[in-house]
C-alpha positions, 0 to 999 in steps of 0.5 A: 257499716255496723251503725251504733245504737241510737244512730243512722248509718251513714251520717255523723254522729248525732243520734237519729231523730225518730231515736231522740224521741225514744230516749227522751219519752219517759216509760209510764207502763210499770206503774200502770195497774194492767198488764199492757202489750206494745209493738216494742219487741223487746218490751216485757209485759207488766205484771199486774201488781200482787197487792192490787191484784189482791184487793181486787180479788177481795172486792169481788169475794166481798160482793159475791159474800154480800149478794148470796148473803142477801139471797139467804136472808130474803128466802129464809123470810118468805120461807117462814111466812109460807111455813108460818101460813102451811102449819100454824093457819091450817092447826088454827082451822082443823082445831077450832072446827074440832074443839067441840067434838072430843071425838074430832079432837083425837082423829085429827092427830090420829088421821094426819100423822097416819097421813104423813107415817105413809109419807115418810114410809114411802119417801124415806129422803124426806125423815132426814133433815132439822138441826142435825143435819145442818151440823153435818151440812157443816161439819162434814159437807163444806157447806153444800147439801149435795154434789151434782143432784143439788135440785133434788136434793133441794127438793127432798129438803123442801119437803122435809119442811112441809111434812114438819109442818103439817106434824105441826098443824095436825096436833104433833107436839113439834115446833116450826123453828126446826124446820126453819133452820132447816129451811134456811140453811138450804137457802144459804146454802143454795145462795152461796154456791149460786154466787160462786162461794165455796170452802169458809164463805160457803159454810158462812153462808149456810149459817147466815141462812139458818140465823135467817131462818131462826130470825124470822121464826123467833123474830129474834134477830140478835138471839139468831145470830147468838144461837149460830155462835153457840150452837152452829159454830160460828166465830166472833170474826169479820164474817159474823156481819153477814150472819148478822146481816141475814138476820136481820132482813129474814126477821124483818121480811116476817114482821113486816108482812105478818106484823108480830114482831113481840109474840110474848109481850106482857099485857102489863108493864113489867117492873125488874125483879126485887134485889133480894129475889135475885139473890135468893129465889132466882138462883134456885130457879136456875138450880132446879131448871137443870135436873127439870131439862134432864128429865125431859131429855131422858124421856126424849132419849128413851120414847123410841124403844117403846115403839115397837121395830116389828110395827112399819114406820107408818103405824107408830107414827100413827099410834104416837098420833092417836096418844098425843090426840087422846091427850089432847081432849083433856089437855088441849094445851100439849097440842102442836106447838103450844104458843097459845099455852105460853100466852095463858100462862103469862095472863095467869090462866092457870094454876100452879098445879095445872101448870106443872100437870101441863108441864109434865104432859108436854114432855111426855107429848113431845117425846112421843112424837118424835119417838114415834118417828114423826118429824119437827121442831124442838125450839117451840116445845122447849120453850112451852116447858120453859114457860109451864116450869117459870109459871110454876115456880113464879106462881108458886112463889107468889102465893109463898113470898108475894114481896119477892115475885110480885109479878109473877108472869115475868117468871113465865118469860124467866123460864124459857130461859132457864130451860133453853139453857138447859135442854138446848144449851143455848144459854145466851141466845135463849136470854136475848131471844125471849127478851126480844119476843117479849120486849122485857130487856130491862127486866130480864137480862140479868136475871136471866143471867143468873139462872140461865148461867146456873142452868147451863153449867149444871145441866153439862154437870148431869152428862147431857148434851144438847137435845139435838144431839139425840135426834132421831135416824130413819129406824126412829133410834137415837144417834149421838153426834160426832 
């Protein structure tokens, strides 16, 4: 006898007990969030819901964004500290040991730079790197400095930022933030890939490594973050937080340990620039910053042809160390990054015809030794331009109008902006940068508006790009960016 579901055969027809039961549990399991199995055979397995699986997936993407980004940030700053104690320490020693022997003063230059013309001649890896590479980094590389070599690559990066560094402490007219933006776009790139980040994260992460970098070197957190907008692509969007947030712990790792967190603060309080002044002298501040960066971008363009190709790598790097030194008995002030030039501008050491000489010389410096095909940064000498072209025409302004500067040294701050703006088209992220390192908000936000923006928009005006857009390949030619 066939038995109907539900019954025993064989008896009447009341529904089996073991069947009662079945019938009367309720079924939990398609609102149970897992995929669950029974000894039912023709149970079904749940699908965990689209939704939820979603949501989880993001989690875990927002922990791993989260951790890398916290990787990045801390790298970035102990990097700077050690760049900090490798470039400026030692140029602080071998100059103040030289600074009264002439002789001593020219060989430093001479003798490093032939130093590291050996260096880059013999390991042509280490000439690449700096703000170029890490726009390809992005542009072109999804994100990752390498393939399956990633620790060599690492490596070779790595000591691209040394070599930057000891440019720097030998007298070369270069700064650290380059290689710190190099250095930290290494550490978030690293980051990210060791938490398994890849495609958008992974770009994110190299620019919250380079805002890192740049951070701890400006101590500018806010500036960097601006600076990876302007500069380095990055979007007003959910993601900006971690940039935001490598930022601020690579600033606070370096200020922290090394306690100089407003570089360029006035000795004096500085008072906001009188109305009629910024309706009058501070656009015209920021009308002739334009041609002034133009100038120097020119010179910057041309230096290499005037290296000959037939001499090795080695021996112009050499020569451009022996010319940068020879100015330096005279003019110490152009030498290696130039902060302490920034610092006598802004006491009011100086003169307004030594500080366009300064100014002028410092272009000249700088041009040479990048022409020449020795390796740095070009944040730091930009901004010493930018203080000598602000000292200048504050300095200059003063002794003609006292009543519309009568504190000229903020001009010397009003400048950097200006030539920021100019030379690297940072616009906004060189105002908020220098008022952060001075400490001068009130004072220079809206005059740095004003003659920034001037600056900025005339400068595209003059067909430049970006300074960074001429950096130098392994020949020492200029090359555009894409």
């Amino acid at each position: 006898m066939v038995g109907l579901p539900g019954f025993e055969p064989g008896t009447s027809c009341t529904p089996s007990k073991r069947a009662s039961q079945a019938a009367l549990q309720p079924d939990f399991s398609s609102l149970h969030p897992l995929t669950l199995r029974t000894q039912h055979p023709l149970q079904t397995p749940v699908r965990y819901p689209s939704f939820m699986a979603s949501h989880a997936s993001s989690t875990t993407g927002v922990h791993r964004l989260l951790g890398a980004t916290i990787l990045a940030g801390i790298l970035a700053g102990l990097g700077s500290i050690g760049f900090h104690f490798i470039a400026n320490h030692l140029d602080e020693v071998l100059f103040s040991w030289a600074a009264a022997r002439p002789l001593y003063v020219i060989g430093i230059p001479t003798v490093g730079l032939f130093l590291i013309g050996l260096w880059l001649q013999f390991s042509p890896e280490t000439r690449l790197g700096g703000v170029r590479e890490v726009l390809e980094v992005l542009h072109h590389r999804v994100g990752q400095y390498s393939g399956p070599e990633s620790g060599k690559i690492g490596l070779i990066r790595l000591l691209n930022v040394i070599a930057s560094g000891l440019v720097l402490a030998f007298g070369g007219s270069v700064g650290p933030e380059g290689p710190m933006v190099q250095l930290g776009a290494l550490a978030g790139s690293q980051s990210g890939q060791l938490f398994g980040l890849s495609g958008r994260h992974l770009r994110t992460l190299v620019r919250a490594g380079t805002a890192a970098g740049v951070a701890a070197a400006f101590r500018s957190p806010a500036g960097a973050v601006l600076l990876v907008l302007e500069v380095f692509g990055a979007k007003l969007n959910r993601e900006l937080t971690a940039i935001a947030t490598a930022a601020g712990l690579g600033y606070l790792l370096r200020t922290t340990l090394l306690g100089d967190a407003y570089p360029f603060q006035p000795t004096a309080p500085q008072n906001p620039l009188p109305t009629l002044t910024l309706l009058t002298a501070v656009p015209l501040m920021g009308l002739l910053a334009a041609p002034t960066g133009h100038l120097f971008i020119s010179m910057f363009r041309a230096m290499p042809r005037f290296f000959p190709k037939s001499l090795p790598l080695w021996a112009r790097v050499t020569l451009g160390g022996l010319i940068v030194g020879t100015l330096g008995v005279w003019y110490p002030q152009v030498l290696s990054a130039g902060y302490p030039t920034i610092l006598a501008g802004l006491h009011g050491q100086f003169t307004v015809t030594l500080f366009v000489v300064l100014l002028l010389l410092k272009m000249f410096a700088t041009s040479v030794t990048f022409g020449s095909g020795a390796v740095g940064g070009l944040f730091a000498p930009t901004l010493v331009m930018g203080s000598l072209y602000g000292g200048a025409f504050g300095y200059g302004l003063h002794a003609l109008w006292p009543e519309a500067a009568p504190q000229p040294e903020l001009f010397v701050l009003l400048g950097m902006i200006v030539m920021f703006g100019s030379i690297v088209k940072g616009y906004l992220s060189g105002l908020l940068m220098i008022a952060d390192m001075s400490g001068c908000y009130h004072q220079l936000l809206l005059p740095g508006i004003i003659a920034g923006g001037i600056s900025y928009l005339v400068s595209w005006e003059l067909g430049d790009t970006s300074v960074f857009g001429l950096a130098l390949n392994n020949s020492g030619d200029t090359m555009e960016l894409d």
